[in-house]
N, C-alpha and C positions, 0 to 999 in steps of 0.2 A: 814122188818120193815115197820109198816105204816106210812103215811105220818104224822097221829095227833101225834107220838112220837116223829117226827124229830123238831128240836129248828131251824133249818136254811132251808131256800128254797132251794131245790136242780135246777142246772142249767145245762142244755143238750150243749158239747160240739160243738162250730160248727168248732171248725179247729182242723187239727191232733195234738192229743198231747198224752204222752207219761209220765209214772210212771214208775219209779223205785224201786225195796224195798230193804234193806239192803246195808249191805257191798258191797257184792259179787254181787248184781244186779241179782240176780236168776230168779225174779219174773219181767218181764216185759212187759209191755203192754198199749193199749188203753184204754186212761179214757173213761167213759161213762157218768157220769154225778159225779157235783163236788158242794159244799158247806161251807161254812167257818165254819163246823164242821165236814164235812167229805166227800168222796168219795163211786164210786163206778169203778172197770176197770175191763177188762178182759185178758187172759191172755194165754199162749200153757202152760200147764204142761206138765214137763218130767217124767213118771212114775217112771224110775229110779234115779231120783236125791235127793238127800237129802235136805229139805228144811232148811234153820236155822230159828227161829226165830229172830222177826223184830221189830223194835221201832222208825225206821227212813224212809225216803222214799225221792226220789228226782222228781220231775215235770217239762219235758221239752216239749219244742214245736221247733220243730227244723228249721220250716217255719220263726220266728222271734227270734230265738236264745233267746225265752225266759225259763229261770231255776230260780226254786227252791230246794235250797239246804237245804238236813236234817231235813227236817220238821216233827217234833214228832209224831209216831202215834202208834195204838193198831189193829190188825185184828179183825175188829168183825166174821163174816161171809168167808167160802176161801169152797164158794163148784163147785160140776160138773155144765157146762151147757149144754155139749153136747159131745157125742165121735167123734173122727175124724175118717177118714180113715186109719190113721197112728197106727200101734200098741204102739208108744211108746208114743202119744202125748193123751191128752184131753183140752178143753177148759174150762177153769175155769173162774166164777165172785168171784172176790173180795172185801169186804166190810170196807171202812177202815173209824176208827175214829181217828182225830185229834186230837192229845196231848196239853197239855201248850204250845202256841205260845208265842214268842217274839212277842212286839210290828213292830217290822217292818218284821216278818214272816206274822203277821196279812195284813199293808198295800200291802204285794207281794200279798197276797192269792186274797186280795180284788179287784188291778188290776188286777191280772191273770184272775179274774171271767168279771169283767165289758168288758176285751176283746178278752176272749176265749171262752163266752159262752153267749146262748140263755137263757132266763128264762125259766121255766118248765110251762106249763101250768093249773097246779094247783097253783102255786106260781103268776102267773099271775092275777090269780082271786083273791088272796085272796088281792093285791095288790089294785084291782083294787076295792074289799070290804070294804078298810079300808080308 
């Protein structure tokens, strides 16, 4: 996705932090950069696991016990990035957009971003143009 489609600046994480998808938690991994419309994280696929579909996700940071829980969303994107040495693993980016927030899913996303993350630096300039 290019950047003139995206509606929100995307923000490079700088402390470890950690998504969840579903129920069952299948899908778990490092954000990589994050947006008060969507994400992006990565993740070990199990080649043999069956995936369920997802419409929820949870966002932790275990350094300041900070969580978001249930926060709506849609896979855009869930491909390869690279193979491992493992037969049974690959690494996967996946692309996730946020659903209808509540107002105070909203205020969590907004602090989660002001203190888990760097601006991007396209996001910086445009900032810095306006």
């Amino acid at each position: 996705m290019s950047d003139e489609q995206r509606k929100h600046d995307r923000h490079l994480i700088k402390t470890k932090t950690f998504v969840a998808l579903g129920s069952g938690y299948t899908r778990v991994g490092g954000i990589r950069d994050i947006s008060l419309g969507g994400m992006a994280f990565e993740y070990y696929y199990h080649k043999h696991l069956n995936y369920e579909p997802v419409d929820r996700l949870d966002i932790f940071s275990p350094k300041d016990c900070c969580y978001l829980a249930s926060v709506p969303c849609n896979i855009v994107y869930d491909e390869t990035v690279y193979e491992t040495t493992h037969p049974l693993f690959i690494i996967k980016r996946c692309g996730i957009k946020f659903g209808e927030l509540k107002a105070e899913q909203i205020e969590q996303l907004q602090t989660f971003i002001k203190t888990h993350t760097e601006i991007h630096s396209s996001a910086e300039h445009n900032l810095q143009a306006s």
